[in-house]
Backbone as CSV, one residue per row, in Angstrom:
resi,resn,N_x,N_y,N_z,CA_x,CA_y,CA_z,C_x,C_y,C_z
1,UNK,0.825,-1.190,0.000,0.000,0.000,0.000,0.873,1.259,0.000
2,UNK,1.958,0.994,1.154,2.876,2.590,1.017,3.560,2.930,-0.454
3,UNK,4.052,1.717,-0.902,4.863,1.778,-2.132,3.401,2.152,-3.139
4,UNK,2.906,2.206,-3.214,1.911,2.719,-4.329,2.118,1.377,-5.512
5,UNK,2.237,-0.077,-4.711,2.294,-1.235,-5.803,0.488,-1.656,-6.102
6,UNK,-0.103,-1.612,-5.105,-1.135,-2.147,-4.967,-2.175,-1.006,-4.536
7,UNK,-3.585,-0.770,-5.056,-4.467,0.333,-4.865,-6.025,0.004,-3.865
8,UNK,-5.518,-1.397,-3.476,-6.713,-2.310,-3.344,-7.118,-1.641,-1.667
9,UNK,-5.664,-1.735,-0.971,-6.417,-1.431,0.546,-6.922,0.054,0.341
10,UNK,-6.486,1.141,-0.591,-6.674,2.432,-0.797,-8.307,2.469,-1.130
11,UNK,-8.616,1.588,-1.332,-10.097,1.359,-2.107,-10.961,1.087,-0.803
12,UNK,-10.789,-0.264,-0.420,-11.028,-0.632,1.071,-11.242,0.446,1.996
13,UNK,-10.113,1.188,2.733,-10.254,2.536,3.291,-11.233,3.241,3.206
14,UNK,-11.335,3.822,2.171,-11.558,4.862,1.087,-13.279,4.091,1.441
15,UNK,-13.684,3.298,1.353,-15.433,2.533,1.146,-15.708,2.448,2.688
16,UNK,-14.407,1.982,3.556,-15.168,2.688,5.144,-15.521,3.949,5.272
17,UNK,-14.863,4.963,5.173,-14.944,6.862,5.439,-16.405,6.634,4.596
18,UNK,-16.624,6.307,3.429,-18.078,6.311,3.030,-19.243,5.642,3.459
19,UNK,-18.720,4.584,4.179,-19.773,3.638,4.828,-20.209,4.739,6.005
20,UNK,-19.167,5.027,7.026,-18.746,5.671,8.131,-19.923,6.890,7.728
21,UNK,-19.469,7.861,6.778,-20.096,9.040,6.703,-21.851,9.221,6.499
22,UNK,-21.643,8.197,5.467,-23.328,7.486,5.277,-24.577,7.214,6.503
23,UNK,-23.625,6.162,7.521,-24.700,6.487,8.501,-24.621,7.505,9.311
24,UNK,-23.363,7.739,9.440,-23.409,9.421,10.446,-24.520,10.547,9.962
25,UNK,-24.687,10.373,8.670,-26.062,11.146,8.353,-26.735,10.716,8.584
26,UNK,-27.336,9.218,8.561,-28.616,9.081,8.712,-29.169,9.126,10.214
27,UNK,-28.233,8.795,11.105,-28.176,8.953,12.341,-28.463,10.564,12.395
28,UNK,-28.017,10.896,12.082,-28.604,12.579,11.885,-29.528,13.124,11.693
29,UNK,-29.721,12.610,10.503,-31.149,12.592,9.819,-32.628,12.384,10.494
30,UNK,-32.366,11.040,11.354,-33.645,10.471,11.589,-33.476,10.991,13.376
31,UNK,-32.297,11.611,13.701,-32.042,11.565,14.869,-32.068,10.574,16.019
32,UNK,-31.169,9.238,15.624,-31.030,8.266,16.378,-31.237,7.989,17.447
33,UNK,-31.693,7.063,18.080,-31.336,6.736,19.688,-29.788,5.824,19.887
34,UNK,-29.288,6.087,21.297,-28.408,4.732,21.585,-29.170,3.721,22.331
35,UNK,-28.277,3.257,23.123,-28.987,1.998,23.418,-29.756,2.291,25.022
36,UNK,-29.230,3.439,25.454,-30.470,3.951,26.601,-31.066,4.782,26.543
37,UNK,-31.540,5.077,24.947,-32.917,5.941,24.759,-33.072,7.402,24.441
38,UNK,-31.465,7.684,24.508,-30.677,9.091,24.357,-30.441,9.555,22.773
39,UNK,-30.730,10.347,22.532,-30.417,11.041,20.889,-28.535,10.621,20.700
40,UNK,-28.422,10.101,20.060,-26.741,9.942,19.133,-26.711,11.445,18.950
41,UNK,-25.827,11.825,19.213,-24.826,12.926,19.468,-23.628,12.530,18.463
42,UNK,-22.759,13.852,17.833,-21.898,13.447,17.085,-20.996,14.814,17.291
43,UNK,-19.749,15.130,17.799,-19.550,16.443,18.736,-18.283,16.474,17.776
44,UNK,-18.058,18.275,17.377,-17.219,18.769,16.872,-15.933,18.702,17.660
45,UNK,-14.433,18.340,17.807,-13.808,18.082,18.449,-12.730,19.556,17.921
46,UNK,-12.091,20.159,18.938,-11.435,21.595,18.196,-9.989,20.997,17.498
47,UNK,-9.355,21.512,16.709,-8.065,21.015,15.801,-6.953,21.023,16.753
48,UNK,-6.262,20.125,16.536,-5.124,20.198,17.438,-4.030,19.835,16.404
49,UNK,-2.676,20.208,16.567,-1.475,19.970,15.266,-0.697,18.508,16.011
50,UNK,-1.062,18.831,17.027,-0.632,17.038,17.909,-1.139,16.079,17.210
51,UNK,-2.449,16.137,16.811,-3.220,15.321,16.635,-1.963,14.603,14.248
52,UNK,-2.204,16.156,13.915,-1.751,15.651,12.704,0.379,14.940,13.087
53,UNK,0.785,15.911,13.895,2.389,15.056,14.352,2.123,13.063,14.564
54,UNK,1.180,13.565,15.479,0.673,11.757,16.023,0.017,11.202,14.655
55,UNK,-0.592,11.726,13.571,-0.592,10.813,13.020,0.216,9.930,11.857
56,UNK,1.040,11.296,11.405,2.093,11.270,10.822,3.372,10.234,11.146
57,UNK,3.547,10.490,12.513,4.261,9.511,12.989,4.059,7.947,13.432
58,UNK,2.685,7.902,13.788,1.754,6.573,13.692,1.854,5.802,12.160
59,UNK,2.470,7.034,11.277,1.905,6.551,9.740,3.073,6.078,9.636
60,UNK,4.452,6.975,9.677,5.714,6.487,8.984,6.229,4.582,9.713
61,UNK,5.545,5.252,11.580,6.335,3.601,11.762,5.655,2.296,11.160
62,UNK,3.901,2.754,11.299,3.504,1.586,10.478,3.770,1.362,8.869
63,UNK,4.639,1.947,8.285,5.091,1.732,7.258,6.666,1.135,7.000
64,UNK,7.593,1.858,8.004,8.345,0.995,8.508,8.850,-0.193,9.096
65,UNK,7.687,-0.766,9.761,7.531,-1.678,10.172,6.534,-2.931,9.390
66,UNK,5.348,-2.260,8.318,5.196,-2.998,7.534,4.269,-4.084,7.561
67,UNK,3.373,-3.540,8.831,2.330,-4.054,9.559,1.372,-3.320,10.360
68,UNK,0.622,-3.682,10.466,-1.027,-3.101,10.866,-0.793,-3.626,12.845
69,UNK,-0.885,-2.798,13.291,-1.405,-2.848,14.845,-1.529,-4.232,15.133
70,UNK,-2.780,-4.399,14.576,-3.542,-5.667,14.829,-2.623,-7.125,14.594
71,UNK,-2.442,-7.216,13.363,-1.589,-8.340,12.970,0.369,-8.212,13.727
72,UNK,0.967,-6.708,13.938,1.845,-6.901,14.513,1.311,-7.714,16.257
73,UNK,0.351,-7.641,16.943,0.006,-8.252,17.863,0.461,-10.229,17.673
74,UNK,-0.301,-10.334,16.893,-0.914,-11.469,16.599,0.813,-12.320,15.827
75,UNK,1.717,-11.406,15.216,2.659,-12.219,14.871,3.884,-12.368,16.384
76,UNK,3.906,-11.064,16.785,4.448,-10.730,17.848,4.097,-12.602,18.973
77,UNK,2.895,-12.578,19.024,2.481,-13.551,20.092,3.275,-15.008,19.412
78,UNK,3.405,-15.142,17.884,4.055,-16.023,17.002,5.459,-16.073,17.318
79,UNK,5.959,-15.098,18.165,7.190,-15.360,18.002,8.179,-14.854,16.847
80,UNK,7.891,-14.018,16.114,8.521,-12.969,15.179,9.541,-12.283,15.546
81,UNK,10.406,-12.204,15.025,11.732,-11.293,16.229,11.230,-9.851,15.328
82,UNK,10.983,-9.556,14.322,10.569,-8.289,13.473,9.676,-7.472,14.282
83,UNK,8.487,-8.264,14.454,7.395,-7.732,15.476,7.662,-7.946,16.713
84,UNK,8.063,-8.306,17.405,8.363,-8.081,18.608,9.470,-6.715,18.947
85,UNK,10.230,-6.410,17.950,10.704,-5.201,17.431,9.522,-4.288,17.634
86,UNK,8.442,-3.933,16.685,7.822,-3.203,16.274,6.756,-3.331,17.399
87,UNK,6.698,-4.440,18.671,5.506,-4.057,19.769,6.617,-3.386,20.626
88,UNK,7.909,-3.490,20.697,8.694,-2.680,21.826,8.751,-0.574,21.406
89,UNK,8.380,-0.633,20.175,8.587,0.383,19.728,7.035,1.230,19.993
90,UNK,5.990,0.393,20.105,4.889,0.595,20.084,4.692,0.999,21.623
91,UNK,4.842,0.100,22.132,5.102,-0.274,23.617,6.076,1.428,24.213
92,UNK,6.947,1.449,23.674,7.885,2.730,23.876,7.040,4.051,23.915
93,UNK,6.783,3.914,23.192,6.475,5.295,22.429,4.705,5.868,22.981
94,UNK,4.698,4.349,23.227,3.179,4.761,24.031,4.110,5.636,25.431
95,UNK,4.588,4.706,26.350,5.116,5.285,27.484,5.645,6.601,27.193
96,UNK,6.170,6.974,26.349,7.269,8.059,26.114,6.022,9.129,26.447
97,UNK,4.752,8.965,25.422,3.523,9.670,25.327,3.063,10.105,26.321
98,UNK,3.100,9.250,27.600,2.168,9.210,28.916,3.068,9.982,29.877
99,UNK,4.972,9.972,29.584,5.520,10.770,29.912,5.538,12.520,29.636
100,UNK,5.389,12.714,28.594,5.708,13.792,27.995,3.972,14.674,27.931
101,UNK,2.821,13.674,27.819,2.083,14.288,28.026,1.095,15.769,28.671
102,UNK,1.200,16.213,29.644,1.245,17.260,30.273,1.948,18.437,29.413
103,UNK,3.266,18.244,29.131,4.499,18.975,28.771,4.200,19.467,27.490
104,UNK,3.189,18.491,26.634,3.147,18.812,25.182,2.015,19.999,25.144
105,UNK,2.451,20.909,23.944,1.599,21.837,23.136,0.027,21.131,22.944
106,UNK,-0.951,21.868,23.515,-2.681,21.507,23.027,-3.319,21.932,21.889
């Protein structure tokens, strides 16, 4: 997908955000309930540049590493020395986060 060999997960993606957006209207629309009877709410969240750093950097390692969250779990538990790499880094960087938190720009 990063190398631009294959367009297929880009497609995939690309048909959730539309699935995603689709009912967020209709939930809108018809003004939904949840499941205790309350109107679905859907709340403007204000911009933060953290938010685009974190994802940017969420983006390059999962491209570096060459695996999805999910499946680095699941090979990691396999015994992978690659992914077990890439959960210490995950693992890191979460902590680093929970450190530095407070300290960072909102």
């Amino acid at each position: 997908m990063f190398r631009l060999g294959s367009l297929h997960m880009y497609g995939f993606l690309f048909s959730a955000v539309i699935t995603a957006a689709l009912f967020i209207g209709l939930v809108r629309l018809f003004g939904g309930k949840g499941g205790r009877k309350q109107a679905a709410a859907i709340y403007r969240k204000p911009f933060s540049k953290g938010n685009v750093w974190g994802g940017l950097l969420f983006g390059i390692g999962w491209a570096l590493g060459g695996a999805c969250p999910g499946p680095m779990l699941a090979l990691a538990g396999a015994g992978h020395v690659a992914a077990l790499v890439m959960l210490g880094g995950a693992l890191s960087g979460t902590l680093l986060y929970a450190w530095l938190r407070d300290s960072l720009p909102h």
